[in-house]
SENU-118682 format. One record per atom (N, C-alpha, C): y, x, z; residue in three letters. Coordinates in steps of 0.1 Angstrom, whole numbers, padded with zeros to 4 digits, always signed. Atoms other than C-alpha are relative to their C-alpha. Example, Ala and Ser with C-alpha at 12.3 -4.5 7.8 and 13.67 -1.06 7.14 Angstrom:
-0012+0009+0000Ala
-0045+0123+0078Ala
+0012+0009+0000Ala
-0011-0009+0000Ser
-0011+0137+0071Ser
+0011-0008+0008Ser
***
This chain:
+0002+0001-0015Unk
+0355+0303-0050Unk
+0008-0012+0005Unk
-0005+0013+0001Unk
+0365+0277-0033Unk
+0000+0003+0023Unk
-0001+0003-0016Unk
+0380+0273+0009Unk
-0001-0012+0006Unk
+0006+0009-0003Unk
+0360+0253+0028Unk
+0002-0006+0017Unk
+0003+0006-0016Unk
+0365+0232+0063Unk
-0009-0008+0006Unk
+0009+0010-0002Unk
+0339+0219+0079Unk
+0000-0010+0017Unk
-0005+0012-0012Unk
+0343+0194+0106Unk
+0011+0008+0013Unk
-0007-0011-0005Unk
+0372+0218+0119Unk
+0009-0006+0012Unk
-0009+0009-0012Unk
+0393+0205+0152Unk
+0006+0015+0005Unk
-0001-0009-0008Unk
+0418+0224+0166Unk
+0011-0008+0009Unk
-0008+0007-0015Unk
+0436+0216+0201Unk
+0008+0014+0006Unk
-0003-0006-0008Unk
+0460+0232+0222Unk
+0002-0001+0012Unk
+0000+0010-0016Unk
+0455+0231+0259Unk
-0009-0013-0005Unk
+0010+0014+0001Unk
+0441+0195+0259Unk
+0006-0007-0014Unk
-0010+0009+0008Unk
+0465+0186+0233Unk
-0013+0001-0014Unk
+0007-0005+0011Unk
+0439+0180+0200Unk
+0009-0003-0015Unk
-0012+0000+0009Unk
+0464+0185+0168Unk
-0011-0004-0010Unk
+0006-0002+0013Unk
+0436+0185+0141Unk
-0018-0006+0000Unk
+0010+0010-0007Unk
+0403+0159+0143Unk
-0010+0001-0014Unk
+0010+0000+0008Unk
+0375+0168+0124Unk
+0000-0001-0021Unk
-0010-0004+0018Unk
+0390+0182+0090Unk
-0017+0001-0007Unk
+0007-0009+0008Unk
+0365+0185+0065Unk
+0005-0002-0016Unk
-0007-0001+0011Unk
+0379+0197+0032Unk
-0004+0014-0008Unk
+0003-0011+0012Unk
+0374+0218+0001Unk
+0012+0002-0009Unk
-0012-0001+0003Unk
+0400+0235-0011Unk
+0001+0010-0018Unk
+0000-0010+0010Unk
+0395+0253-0048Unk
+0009+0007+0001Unk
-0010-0011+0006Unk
+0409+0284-0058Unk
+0003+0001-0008Unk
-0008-0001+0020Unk
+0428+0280-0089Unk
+0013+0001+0001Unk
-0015+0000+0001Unk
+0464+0284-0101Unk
+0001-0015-0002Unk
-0007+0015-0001Unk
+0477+0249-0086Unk
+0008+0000+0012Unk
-0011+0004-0009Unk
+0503+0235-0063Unk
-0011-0008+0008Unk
+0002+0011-0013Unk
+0490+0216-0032Unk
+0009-0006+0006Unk
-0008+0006-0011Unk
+0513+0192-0015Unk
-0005-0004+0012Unk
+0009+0006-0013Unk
+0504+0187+0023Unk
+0013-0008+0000Unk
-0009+0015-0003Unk
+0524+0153+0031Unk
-0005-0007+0014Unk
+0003+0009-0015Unk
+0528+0135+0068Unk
+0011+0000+0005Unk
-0012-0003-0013Unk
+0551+0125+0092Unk
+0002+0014+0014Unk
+0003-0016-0010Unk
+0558+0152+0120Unk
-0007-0005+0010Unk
+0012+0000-0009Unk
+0532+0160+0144Unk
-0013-0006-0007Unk
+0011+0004+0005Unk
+0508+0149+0116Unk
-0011+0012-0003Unk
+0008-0012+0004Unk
+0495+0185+0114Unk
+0001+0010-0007Unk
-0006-0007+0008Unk
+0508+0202+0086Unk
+0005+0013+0002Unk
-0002-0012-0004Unk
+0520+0231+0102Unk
-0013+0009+0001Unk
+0017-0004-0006Unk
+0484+0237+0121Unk
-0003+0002-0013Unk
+0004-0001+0012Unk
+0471+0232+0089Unk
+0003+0012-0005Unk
-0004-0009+0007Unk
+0489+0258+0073Unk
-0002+0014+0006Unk
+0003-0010-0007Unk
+0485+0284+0101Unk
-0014+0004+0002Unk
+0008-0003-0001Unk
+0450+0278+0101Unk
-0002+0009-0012Unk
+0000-0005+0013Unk
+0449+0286+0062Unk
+0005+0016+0003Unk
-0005-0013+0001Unk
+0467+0317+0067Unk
-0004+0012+0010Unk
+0005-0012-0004Unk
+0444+0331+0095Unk
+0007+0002+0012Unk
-0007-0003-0009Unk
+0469+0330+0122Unk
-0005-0006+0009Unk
+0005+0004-0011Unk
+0454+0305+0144Unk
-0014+0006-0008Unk
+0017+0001-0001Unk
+0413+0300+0149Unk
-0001-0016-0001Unk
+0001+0011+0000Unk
+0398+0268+0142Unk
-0008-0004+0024Unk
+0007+0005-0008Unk
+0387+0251+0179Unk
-0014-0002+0001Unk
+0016+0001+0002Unk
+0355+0242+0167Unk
+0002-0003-0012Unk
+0006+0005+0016Unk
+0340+0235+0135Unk
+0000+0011-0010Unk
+0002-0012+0006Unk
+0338+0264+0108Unk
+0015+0000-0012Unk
-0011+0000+0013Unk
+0369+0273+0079Unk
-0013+0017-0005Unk
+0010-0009+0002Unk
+0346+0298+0055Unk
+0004+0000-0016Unk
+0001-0003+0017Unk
+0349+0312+0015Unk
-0013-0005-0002Unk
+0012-0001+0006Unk
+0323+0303-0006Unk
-0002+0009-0009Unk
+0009-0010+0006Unk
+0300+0330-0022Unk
+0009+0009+0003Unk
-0003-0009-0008Unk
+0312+0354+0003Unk
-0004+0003+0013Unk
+0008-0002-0012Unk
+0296+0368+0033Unk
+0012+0007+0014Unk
-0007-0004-0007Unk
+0329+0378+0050Unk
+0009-0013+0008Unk
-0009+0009-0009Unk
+0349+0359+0078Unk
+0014-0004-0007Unk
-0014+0000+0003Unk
+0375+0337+0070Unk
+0016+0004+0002Unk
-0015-0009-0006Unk
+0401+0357+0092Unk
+0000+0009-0010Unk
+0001-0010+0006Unk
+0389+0386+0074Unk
+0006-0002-0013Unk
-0010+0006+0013Unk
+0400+0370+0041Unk
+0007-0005-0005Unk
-0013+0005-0002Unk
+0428+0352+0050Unk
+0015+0016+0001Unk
-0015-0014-0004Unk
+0444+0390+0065Unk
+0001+0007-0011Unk
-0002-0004+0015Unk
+0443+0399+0029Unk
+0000-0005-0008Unk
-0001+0006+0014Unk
+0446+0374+0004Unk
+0009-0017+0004Unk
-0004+0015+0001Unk
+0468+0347+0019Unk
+0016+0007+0007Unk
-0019-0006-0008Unk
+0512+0351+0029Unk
+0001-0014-0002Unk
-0006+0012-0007Unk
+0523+0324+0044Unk
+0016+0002+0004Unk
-0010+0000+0007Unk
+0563+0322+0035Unk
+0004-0011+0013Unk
-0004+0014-0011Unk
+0578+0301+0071Unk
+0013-0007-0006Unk
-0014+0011+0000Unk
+0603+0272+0075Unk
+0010+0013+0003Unk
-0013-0005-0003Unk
+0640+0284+0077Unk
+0002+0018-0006Unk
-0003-0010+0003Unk
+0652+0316+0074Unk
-0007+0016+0006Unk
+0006-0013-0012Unk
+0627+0342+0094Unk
-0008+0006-0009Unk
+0011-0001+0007Unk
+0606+0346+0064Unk
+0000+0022-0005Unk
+0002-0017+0007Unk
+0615+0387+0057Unk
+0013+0006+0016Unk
-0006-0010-0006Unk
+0630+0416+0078Unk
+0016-0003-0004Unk
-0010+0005+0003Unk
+0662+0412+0085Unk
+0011+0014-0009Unk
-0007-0013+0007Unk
+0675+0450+0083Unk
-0006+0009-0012Unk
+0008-0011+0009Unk
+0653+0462+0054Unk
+0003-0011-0016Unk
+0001+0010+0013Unk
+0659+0451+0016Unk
-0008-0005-0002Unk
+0011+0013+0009Unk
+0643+0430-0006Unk
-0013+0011-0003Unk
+0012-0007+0005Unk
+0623+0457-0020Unk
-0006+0010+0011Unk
+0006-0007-0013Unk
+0617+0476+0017Unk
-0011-0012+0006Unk
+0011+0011-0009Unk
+0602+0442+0030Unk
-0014-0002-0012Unk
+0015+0000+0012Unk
+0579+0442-0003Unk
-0011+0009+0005Unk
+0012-0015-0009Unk
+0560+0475+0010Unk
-0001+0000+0012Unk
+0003+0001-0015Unk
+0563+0468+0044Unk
-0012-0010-0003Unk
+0010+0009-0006Unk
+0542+0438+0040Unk
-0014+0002-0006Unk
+0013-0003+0004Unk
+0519+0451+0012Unk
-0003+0012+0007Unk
+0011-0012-0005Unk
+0514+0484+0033Unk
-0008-0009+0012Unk
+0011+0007-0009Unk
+0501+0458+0063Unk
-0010-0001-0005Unk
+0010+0005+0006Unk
+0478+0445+0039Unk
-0009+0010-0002Unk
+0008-0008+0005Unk
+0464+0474+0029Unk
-0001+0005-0015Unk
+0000-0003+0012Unk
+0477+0474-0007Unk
+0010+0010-0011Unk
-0002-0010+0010Unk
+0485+0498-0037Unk
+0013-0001+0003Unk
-0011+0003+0000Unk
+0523+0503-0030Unk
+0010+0002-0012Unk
-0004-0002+0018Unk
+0535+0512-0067Unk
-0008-0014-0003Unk
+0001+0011+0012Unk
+0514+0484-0084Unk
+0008-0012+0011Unk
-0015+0009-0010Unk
+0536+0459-0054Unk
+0010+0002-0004Unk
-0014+0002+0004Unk
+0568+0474-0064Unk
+0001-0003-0013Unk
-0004+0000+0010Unk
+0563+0472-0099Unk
-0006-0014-0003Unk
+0004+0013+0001Unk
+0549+0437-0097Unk
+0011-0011+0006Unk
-0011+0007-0006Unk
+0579+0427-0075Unk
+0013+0001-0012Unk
-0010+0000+0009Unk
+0605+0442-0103Unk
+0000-0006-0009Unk
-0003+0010+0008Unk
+0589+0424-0126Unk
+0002-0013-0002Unk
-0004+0012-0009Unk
+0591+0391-0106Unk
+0018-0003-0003Unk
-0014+0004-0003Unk
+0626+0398-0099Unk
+0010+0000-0013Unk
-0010-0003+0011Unk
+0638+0404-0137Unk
-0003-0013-0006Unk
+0002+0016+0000Unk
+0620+0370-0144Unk
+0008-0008+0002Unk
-0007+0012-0007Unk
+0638+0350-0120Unk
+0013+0002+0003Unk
-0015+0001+0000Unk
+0672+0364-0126Unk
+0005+0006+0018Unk
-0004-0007-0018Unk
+0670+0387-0087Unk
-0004+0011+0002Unk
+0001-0011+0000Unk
+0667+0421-0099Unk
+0010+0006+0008Unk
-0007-0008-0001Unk
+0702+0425-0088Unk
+0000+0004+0015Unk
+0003+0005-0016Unk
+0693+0415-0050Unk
-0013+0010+0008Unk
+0018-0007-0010Unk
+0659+0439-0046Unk
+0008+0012+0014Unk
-0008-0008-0010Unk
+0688+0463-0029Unk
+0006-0001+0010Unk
-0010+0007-0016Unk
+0705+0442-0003Unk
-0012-0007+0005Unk
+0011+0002-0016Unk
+0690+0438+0029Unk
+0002-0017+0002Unk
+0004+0021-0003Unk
+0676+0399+0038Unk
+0011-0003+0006Unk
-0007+0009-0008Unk
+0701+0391+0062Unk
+0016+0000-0010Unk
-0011+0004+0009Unk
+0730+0394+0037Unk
+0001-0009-0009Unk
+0003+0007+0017Unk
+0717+0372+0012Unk
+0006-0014+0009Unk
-0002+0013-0009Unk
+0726+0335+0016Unk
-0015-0010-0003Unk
+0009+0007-0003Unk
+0702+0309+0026Unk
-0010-0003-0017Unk
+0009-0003+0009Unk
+0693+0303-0012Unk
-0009+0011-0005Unk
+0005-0015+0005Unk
+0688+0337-0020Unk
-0011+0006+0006Unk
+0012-0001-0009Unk
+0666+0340+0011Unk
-0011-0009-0003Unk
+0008+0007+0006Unk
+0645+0315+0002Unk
-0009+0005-0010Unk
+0007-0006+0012Unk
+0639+0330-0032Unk
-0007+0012+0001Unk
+0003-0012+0001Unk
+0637+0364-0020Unk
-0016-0003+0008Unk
+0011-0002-0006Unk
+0607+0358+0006Unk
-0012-0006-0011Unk
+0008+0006+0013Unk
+0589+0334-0022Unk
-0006+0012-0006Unk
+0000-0009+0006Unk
+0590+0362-0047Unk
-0005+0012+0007Unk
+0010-0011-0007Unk
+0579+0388-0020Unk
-0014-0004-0005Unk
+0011+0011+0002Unk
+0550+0362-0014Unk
-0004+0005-0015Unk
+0008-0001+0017Unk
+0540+0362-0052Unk
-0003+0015-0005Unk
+0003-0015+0005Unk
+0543+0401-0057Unk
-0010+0004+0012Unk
+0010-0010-0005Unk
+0516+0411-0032Unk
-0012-0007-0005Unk
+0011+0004+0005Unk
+0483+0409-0042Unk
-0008-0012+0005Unk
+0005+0011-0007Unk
+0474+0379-0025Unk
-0008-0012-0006Unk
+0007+0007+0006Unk
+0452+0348-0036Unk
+0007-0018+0002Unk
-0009+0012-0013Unk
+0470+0320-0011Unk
+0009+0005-0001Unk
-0013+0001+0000Unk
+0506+0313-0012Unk
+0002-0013+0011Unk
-0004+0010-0010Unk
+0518+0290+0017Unk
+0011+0000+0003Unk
-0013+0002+0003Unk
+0549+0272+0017Unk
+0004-0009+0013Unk
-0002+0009-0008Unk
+0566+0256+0047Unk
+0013-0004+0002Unk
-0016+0009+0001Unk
+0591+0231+0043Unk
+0009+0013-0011Unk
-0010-0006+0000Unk
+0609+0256+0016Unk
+0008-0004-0003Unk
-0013+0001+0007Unk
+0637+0234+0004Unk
+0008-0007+0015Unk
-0012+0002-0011Unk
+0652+0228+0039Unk
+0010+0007+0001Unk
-0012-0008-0003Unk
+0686+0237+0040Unk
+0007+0008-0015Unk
-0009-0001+0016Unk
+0692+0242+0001Unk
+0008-0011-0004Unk
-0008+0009+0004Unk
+0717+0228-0015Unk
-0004-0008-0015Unk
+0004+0001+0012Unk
+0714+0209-0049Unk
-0004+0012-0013Unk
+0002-0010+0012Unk
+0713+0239-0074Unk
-0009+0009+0006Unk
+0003-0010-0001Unk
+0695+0258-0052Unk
-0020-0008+0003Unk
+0008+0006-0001Unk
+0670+0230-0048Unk
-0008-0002-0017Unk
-0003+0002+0014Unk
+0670+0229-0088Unk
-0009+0011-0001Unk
+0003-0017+0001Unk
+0661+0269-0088Unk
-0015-0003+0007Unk
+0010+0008-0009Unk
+0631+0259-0061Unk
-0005-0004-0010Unk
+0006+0002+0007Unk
+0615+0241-0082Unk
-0007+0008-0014Unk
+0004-0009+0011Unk
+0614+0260-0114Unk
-0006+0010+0002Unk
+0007-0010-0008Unk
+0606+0289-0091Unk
-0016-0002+0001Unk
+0018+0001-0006Unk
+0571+0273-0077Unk
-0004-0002-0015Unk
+0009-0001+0010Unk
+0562+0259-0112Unk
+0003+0012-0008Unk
-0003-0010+0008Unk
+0568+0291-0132Unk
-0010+0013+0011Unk
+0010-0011-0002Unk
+0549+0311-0108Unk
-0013-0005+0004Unk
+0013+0004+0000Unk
+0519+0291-0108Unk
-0007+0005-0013Unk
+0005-0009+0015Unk
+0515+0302-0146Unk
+0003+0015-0001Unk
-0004-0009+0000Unk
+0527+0332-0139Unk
-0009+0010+0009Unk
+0012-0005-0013Unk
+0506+0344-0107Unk
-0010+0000+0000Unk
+0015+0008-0003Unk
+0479+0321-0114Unk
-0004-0001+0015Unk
+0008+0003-0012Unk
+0477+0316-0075Unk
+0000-0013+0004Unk
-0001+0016-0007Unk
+0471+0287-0054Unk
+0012+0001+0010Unk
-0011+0004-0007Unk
+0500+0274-0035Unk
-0002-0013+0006Unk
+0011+0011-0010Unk
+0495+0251-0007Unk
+0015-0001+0006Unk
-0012+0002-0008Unk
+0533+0235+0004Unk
+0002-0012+0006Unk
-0003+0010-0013Unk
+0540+0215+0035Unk
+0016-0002-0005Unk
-0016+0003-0002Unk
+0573+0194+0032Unk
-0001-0012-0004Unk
-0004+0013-0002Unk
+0593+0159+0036Unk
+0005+0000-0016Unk
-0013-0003+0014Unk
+0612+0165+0002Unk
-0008-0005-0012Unk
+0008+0003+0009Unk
+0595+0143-0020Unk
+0005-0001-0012Unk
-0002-0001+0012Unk
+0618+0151-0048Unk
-0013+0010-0006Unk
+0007-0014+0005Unk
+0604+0186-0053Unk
-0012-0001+0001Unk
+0015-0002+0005Unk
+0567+0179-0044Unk
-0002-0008-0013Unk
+0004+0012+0013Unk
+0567+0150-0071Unk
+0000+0010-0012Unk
-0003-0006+0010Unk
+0583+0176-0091Unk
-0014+0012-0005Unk
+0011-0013+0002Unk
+0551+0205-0087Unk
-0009-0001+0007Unk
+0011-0001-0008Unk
+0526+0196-0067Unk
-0014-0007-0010Unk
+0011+0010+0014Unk
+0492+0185-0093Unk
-0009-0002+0007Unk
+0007+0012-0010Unk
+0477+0170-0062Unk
+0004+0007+0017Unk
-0010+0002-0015Unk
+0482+0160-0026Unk
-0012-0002+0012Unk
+0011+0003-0009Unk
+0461+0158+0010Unk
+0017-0004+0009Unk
-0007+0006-0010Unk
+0478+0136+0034Unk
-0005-0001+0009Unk
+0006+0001-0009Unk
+0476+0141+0068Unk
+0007-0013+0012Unk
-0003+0010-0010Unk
+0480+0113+0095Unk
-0009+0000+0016Unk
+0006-0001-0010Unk
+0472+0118+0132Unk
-0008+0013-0002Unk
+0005-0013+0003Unk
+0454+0152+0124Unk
-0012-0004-0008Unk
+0011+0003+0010Unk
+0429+0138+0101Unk
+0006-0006-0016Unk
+0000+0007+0011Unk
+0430+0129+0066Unk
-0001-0008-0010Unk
+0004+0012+0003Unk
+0438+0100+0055Unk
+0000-0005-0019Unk
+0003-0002+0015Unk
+0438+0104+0016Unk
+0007+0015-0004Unk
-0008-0008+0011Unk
+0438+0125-0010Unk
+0003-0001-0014Unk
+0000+0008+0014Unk
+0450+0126-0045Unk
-0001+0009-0007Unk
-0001-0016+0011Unk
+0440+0150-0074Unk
+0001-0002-0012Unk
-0009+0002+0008Unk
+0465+0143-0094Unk
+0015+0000+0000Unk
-0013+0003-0005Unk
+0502+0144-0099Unk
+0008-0012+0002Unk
-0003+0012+0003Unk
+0524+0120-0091Unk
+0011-0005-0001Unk
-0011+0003-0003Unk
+0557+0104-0095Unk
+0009-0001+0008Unk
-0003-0002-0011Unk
+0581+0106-0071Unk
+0001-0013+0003Unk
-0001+0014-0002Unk
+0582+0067-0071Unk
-0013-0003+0008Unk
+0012+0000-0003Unk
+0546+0070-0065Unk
-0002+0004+0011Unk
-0004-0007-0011Unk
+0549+0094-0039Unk
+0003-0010+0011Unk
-0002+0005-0015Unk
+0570+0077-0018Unk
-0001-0014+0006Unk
+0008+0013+0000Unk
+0550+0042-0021Unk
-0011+0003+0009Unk
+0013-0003-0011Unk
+0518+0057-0007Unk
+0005+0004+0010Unk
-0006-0002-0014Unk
+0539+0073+0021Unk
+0002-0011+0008Unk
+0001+0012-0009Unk
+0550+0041+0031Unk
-0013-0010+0005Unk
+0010+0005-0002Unk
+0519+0028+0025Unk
-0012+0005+0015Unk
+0011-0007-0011Unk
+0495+0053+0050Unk
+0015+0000+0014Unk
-0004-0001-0010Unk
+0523+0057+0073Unk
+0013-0011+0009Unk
-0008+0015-0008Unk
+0548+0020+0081Unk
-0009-0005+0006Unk
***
């Protein structure tokens, strides 16, 4: 299957953020990097994907499926925010796991026992017991991620996550996204300035400029590479 936009615009008030997207987006176990300066879209972008906004006009739609893209988004896509808001603050690691897969609608045993196995993986079994707001900014990071990947979801959406990590935890970040790409098999679709880490996991890129976009690449790329075409579409 494969998510599709077709000449999609979306505006707020008069303001138009997003100018006639059309884009095909496969579903496979890969990284996406969305890339742009700010106000280039990337957020919208990302909120669209996840169902939260509506497109203004134009259609977002699955292929060989007869159901609405909201409808498929409110079950098969978690969207993981910038900073630190990404999980409950008074509920553990493993309370916010069931809270989000009971919204969803999903099995709450095969969630927790897909989250413990997550968390014995990545070295954050010992954390499923302390509540989000105790953890420190790395740990939050990791923990919402790792929610993200244990619900049954299809879509993984990432915004900006290495803001506000430090080197080692930037280090961790990385290994994290690529290891649960083989691991999940999902698609992961992450917005961010941090062209170490996309260079490091992203196996291709859509760049947005002015709300349209202005290349793509499907391929990976160097981070030398990377931040050549940056200057290139956007000096």
């Amino acid at each position: 299957m494969a998510i599709i936009f077709d000449k999609v615009n979306k505006a707020y008030s008069k303001k138009v953020v997003l100018h006639d997207i059309n884009l095909t987006i496969a579903q496979e176990p890969s990284v996406i990097g969305l890339v742009g300066p700010n106000g280039a879209g990337k957020s919208t972008m990302l909120r669209l994907l996840s169902g939260v906004l509506a497109a203004t006009s134009g259609r977002i739609s699955i292929d060989q499926t007869g159901q609405s893209y909201a409808n498929w988004a409110s079950k098969q896509t978690t969207f993981v925010v910038s900073g630190e808001r990404g999980l409950r603050n008074k509920l553990t690691i493993l309370e916010n796991e069931l809270y989000f897969a009971s919204l969803k609608g999903q099995n709450l045993n095969k969630t927790r026992e897909k989250l413990i196995q997550l968390a014995e993986v990545f070295n954050f079994n010992n954390n499923l017991s302390t509540t989000f707001e105790k953890l420190s900014t790395g740990q939050k990071k990791k923990a919402a991620i790792l929610v993200a990947a244990a619900l049954q979801t299809e879509l993984i959406l990432l915004d900006e996550p290495s803001n506000g990590l430090d080197i080692s935890a930037q280090a961790e970040l990385v290994t994290l996204i690529k290891q649960l790409r083989t691991k999940t098999k999902k698609l992961q679709v992450i917005s961010s300035h941090d062209t170490h880490m996309l260079a490091a996991v992203a196996d291709y890129y859509i760049f947005l400029q002015n709300g349209t976009i202005a290349q793509t690449i499907t391929h990976p790329l160097a981070e030398s590479q990377l931040i050549a075409m940056y200057h290139e579409l956007y000096d």
